[in-house]
FIPAPA-527802 format. One record per atom (N, C-alpha, C): x, y, z. Coordinates in steps of 0.02 Angstrom, whole numbers, plus 50000, padded with zeros to 5 digits. Layout:
<recs>
XYZ/...
</recs>
This chain:
<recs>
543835408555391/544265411155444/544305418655438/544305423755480/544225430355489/544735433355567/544895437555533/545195441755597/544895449655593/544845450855652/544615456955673/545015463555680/544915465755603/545505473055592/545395479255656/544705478955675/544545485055685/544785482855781/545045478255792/545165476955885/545785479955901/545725483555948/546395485155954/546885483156021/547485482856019/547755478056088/548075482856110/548235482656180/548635489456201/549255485856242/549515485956240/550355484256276/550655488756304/550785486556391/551275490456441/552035491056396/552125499256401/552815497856374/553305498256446/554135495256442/554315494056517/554585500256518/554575504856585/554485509656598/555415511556614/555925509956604/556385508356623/556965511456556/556505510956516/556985512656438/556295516356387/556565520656363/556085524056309/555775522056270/555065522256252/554365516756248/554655515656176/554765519556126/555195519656068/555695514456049/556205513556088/556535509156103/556635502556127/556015502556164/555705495956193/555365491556138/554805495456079/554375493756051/554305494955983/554755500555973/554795498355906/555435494555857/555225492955824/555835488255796/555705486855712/555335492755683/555255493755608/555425500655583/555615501755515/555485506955493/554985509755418/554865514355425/554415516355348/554985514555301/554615511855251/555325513155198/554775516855145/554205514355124/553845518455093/552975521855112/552805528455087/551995527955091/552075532055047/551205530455025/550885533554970/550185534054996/550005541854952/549335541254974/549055544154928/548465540154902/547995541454849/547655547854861/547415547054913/547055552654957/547365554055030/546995561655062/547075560855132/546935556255180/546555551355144/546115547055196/546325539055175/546645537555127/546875531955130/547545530655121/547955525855125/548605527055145/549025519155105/549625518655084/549815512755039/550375511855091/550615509255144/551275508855171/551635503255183/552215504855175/552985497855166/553325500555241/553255495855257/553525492755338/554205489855324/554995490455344/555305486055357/555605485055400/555615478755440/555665475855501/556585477355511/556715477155559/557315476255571/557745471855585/557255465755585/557555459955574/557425456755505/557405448255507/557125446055424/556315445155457/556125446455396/555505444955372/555105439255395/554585436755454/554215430555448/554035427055416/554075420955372/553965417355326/552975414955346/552885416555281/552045418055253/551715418655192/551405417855190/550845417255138/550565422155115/550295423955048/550265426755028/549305428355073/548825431955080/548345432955110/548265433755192/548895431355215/548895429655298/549165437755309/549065441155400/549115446955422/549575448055470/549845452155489/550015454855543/550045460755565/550365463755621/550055466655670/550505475955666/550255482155665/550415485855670/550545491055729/550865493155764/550865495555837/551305506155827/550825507355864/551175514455881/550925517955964/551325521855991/551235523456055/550605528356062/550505527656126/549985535756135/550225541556134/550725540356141/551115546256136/551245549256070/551125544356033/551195548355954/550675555355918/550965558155874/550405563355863/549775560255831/548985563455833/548485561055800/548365566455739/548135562655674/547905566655619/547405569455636/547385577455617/547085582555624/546275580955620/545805583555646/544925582255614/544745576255637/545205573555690/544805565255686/544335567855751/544025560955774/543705562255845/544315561155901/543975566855940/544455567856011/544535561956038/545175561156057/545355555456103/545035558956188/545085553656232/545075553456304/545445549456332/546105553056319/546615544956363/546725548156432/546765540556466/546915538656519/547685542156548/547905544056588/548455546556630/548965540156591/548665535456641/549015528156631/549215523656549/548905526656496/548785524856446/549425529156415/549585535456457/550255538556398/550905535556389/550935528956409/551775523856400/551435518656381/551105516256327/550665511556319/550925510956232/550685505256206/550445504756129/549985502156118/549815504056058/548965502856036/549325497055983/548845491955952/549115488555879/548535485555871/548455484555808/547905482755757/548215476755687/548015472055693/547975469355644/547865468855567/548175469755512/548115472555441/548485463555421/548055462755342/548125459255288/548485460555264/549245459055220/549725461255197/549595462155118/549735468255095/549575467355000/550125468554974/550085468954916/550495467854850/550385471554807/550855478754778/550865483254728/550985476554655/551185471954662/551195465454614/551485467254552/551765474554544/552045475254459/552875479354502/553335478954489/553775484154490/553835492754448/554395492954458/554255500354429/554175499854331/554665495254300/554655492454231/553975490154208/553535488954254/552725483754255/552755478454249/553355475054261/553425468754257/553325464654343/553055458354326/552755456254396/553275455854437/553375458754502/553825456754564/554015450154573/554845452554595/554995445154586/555055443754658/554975448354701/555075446654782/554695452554791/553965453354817/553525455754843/553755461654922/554285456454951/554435460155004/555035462654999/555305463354955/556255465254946/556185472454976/555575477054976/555685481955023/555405484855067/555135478755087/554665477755170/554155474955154/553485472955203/552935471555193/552665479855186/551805476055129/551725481855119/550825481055169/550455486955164/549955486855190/549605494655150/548905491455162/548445496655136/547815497855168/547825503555197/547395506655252/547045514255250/546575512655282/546145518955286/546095521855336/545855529755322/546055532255412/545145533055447/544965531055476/544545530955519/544525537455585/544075540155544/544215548655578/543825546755646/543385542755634/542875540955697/542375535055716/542315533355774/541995527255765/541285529955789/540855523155784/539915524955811/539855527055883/540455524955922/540435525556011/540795531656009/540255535356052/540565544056068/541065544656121/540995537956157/541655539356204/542315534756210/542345531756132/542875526756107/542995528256048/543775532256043/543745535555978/544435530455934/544475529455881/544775528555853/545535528255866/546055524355891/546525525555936/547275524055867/547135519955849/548055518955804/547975521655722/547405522455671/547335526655636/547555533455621/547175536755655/547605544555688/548155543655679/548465540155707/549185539155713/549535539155639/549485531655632/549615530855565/549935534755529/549515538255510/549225542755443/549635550755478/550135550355516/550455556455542/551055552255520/551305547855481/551975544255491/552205547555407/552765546355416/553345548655356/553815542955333/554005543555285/554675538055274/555165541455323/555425535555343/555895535155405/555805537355470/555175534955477/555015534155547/554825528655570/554965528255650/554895521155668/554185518455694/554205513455695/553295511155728/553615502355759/552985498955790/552895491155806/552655487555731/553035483555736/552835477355692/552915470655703/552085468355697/552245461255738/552775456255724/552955451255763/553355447055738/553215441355708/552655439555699/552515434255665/551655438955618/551905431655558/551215432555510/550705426355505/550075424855505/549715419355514/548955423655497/548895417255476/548035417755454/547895412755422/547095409155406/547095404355368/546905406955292/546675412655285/546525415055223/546945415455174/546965408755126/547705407655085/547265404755023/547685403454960/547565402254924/547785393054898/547725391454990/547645384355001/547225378754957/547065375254931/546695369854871/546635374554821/546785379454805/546885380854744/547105379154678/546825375854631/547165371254570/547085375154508/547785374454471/547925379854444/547405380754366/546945378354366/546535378154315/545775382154340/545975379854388/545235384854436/545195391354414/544295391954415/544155400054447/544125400554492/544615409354510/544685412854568/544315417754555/543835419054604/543205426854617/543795430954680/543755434154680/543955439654718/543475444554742/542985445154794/542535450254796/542705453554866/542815459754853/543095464154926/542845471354898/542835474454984/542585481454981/543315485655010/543325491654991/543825495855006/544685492255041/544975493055078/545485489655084/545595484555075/544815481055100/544855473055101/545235467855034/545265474355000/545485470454942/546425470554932/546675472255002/547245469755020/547515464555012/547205458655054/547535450555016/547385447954965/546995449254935/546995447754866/547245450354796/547695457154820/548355459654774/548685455254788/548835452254857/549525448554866/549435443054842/548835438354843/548555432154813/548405432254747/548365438354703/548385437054652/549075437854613/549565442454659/550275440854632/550555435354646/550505430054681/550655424054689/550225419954613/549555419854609/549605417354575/549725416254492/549805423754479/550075425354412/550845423154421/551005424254463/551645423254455/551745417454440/551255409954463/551495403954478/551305400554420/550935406254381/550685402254273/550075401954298/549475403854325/548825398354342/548505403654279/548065394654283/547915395754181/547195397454198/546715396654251/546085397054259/545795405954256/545305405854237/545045412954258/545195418154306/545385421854337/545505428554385/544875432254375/544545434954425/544135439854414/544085442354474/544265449354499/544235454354577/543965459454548/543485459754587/542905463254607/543065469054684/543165474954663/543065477854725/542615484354721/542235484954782/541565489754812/541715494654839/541915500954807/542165508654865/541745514354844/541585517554879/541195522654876/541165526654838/541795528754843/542025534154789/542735529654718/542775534854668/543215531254622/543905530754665/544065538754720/544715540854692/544785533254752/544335529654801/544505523654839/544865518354806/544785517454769/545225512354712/545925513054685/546465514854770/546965515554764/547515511954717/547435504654701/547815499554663/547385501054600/546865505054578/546795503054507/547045502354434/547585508854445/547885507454379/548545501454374/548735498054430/549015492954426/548595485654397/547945486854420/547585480454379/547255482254313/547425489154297/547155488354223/547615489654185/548425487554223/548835485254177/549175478854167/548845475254219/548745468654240/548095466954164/547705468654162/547165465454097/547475467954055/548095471954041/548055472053964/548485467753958/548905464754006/549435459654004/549435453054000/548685449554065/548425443754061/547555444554031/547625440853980/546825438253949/546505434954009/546705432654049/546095427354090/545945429654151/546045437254167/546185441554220/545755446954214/545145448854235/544805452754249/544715457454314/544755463154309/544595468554356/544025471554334/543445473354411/542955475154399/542825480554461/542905485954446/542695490954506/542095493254513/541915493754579/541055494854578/541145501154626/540645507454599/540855511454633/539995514954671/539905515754729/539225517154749/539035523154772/539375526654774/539165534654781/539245540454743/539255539554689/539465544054646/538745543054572/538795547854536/538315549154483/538165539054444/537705537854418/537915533854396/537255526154423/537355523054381/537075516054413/537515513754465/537105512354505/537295509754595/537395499854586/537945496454574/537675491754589/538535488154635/538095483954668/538385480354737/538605473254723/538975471154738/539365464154748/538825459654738/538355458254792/537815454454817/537365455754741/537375459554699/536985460154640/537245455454575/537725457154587/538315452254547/538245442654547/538045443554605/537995436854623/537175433054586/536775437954637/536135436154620/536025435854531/536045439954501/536155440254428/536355435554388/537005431254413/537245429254367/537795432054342/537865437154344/538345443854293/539135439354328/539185437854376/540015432454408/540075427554351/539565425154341/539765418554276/539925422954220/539675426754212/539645429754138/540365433354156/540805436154174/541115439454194/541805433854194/541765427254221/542225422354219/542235417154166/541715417754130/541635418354048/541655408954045/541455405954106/541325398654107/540795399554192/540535390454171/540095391754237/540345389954311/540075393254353/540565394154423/540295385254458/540695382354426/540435375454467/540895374354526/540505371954577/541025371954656/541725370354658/541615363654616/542245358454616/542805363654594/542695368554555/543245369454519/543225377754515/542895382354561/542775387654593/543085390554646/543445393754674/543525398254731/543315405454749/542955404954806/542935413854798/543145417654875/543495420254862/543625424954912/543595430254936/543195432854980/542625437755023/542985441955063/543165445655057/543545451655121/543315457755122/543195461855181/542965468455216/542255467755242/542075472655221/541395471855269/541005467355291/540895465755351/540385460555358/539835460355336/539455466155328/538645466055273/538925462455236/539415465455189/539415461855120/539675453955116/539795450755163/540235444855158/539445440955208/539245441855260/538625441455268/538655431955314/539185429755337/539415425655376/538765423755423/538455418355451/538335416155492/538485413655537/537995414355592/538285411055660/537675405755667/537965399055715/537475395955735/537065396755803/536575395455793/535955395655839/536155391155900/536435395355962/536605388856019/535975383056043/535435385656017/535095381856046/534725376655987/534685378555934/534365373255882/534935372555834/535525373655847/536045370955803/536095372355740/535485377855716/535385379755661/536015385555618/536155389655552/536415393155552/535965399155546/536185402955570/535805409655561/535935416455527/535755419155456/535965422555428/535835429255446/536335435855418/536155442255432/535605446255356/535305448755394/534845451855333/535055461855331/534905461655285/534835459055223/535265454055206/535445448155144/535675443455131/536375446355118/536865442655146/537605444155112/537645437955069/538475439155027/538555435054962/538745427055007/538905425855071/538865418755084/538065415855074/537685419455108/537045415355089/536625412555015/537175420454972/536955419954893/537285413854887/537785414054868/538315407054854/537995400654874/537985399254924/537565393154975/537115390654926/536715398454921/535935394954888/536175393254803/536685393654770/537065392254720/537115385554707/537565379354785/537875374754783/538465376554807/538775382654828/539125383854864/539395382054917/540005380254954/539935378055032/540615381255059/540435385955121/540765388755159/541465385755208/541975391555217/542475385455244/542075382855338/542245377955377/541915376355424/542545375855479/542905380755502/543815381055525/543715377155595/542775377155608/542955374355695/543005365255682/542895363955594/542735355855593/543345355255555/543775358855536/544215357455493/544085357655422/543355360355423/543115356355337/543195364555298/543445361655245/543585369055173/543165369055132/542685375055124/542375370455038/542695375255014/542295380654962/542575384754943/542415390854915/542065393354975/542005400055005/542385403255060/542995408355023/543295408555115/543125415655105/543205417755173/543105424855193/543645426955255/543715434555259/543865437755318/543555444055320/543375442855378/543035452255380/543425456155442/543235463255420/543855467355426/543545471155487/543175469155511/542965471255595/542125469355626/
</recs>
C-alpha cells in the first residue's frame, strides 16, 4: 500500500471569512532543523488527536497566500488560486526517546510529529513546487491545515513479536518507521530490528543520533546509515540485499515466515510493479528495485487489491 507524498490537493477556501480562519485549525508547537533544507515539525491540532497507528499519514495544508522560502523555483499562480490551499500528504514519525533518553511514553503528548524536506524544485518548468516553500517559512506558533483524520495500511500489522523487522528507507522516508519502531520497542519485541536508511549526504540523517542511542540501549536493534555522495565507498540498499550483507546484519536467516520488511521513499529504490493489462503479467522497473530482489529470495509482496499480505510492504513517497 503507498500514498503519494509528492500530489498536491488544492481547496476553495469560503470567501466569506478569512482563509486563515476557515482552514486552519493547528498550531506549531515545535521545529527543528538539521539543515536549511530539511525540517523535523510537531503539529498540534486544536482539537484531540485522530486515533492511529503507528506508520499511517496525514495531511498537511497552507494557503497561497503564505510566504515562499527564498531560492526555490518561481511560482506562477493563478489570480484565482490566491484564496485557495495547497495540502500534501506526510507519514507521521517519532523522535521515540524523550529529553532523559528514555523511550516516550505518549509519542503525541505534544502533537504529531513529521519529517520533511524542502523541495526547492520540481523536473516541470512550469509546475513549481507549491506547499514546501511554504513550510519551511513556518515558526513555532504559527498556524497551518491539518488533516482530520489518519489512515494508511502501512502498519506493523502480522507482526509477531519474535520476528525480524528490516526497515529499508531513503531520506524522509524513514519517517514511519521511527514511529514503528517506537511502538515496537516499546511493546518488548524480542526479534531482531535492523533500519537501514539511504541519504546523500551525512548531515541528511536528521534522527541519527537518536538511533545510536537506541543501539547502545537495545542489543537486537541495529542502525545502518548508507550515505551516497560523499568521499567514501558508495553502497545502496538494493546492494544490501543482493549480497546477503541483510542476513548478516540481522545476525539469523531472513526466512519469510518469520521476516518483515518495510520499504519507504523512493520508488527506484522500492522498485514496485505494475501488471501488464494485457498478459496479466507483473512488470518490473529497471534497473531492479529491492521488491524484485526479495521476490527472487522467496519473498512475497503485499497484494491490497486481493486482500493478500505477505511480507513485503512498501510506500513510496511520490
Amino acid at each position: 500500500m503507498w500514498v503519494a507524498h509528492s500530489c498536491v490537493e488544492v481547496v476553495v477556501v469560503n470567501e466569506r471569512l478569512p482563509a486563515s480562519v476557515t482552514l486552519y485549525n493547528a498550531t506549531v508547537a515545535e521545529l527543528v532543523k538539521p539543515h536549511s533544507d530539511l525540517m523535523i515539525l510537531r503539529v498540534q491540532p486544536d482539537g484531540p488527536i485522530p486515533p492511529h497507528q503507528p506508520g499511517q499519514y496525514t495531511t498537511l495544508g497552507l494557503g497561497f497566500w503564505e510566504p515562499r522560502f527564498p531560492d526555490c523555483q518561481p511560482e506562477e499562480p493563478q489570480a484565482t488560486e490566491q484564496a485557495k490551499l495547497c495540502r500534501r500528504s506526510y507519514s507521521l514519525s517519532c523522535s521515540i526517546l524523550d529529553a532523559s533518553g528514555e523511550l516516550l511514553e505518549n509519542p503525541t503528548a505534544q502533537g504529531l510529529e513529521f519529517y520533511i524536506t524542502l523541495v526547492r524544485q520540481t523536473e516541470e518548468p512550469h509546475s513549481s513546487p507549491l506547499l514546501t516553500p511554504r513550510l519551511f517559512c513556518l515558526r513555532p506558533g504559527d498556524r497551518l491545515h491539518l488533516g482530520n483524520k489518519i489512515s494508511g495500511q502501512y502498519t506493523l500489522q502480522g507482526v509477531q513479536p519474535d520476528d525480524t523487522v528490516i526497515f529499508l528507507a531513503t531520506g524522509t522516508g524513514e519517517a514511519p518507521h521511527n514511529y514503528m519502531l517506537w511502538q515496537l520497542l516499546r511493546s518488548g519485541h524480542r526479534g531482531p530490528i535492523v533500519a537501514v536508511c539511504s541519504v546523500r549526504y551525512a548531515r541528511d540523517l536528521g534522527y541519527r543520533s537518536v538511533h545510536e542511542k537506541l543501539m547502545q540501549r537495545f542489543g537486537h536493534y541495529l542502525y545502518v546509515p548508507l550515505v551516497t555522495r560523499e568521499a567514501g565507498p558508495k553502497r545502496y540498499i538494493q546492494d544490501l540485499v543482493r549480497n546477503g550483507e541483510l542476513e548478516h546484519l540481522a545476525g539469523r536467516p531472513l526466512l519469510p515466515q518469520q521476516t518483515h520488511f518495510f520499504l519507504c521513499g523512493n520508488p527506484a529504490m522500492i522498485g514496485a510493479p505494475r501488471k501488464d493489462p494485457q498478459s496479466g503479467e507483473w512488470i518490473y522497473p529497471e534497473p531492479a528495485g529491492v521488491v524484485e530482489l526479495l521476490q527472487a529470495q522467496g519473498h512475497q509482496i503485499d497484494r491490497p487489491a486481493t486482500r493478500s499480505r505477505g511480507n513485503i510492504h512498501f510506500e513510496k513517497y511520490w
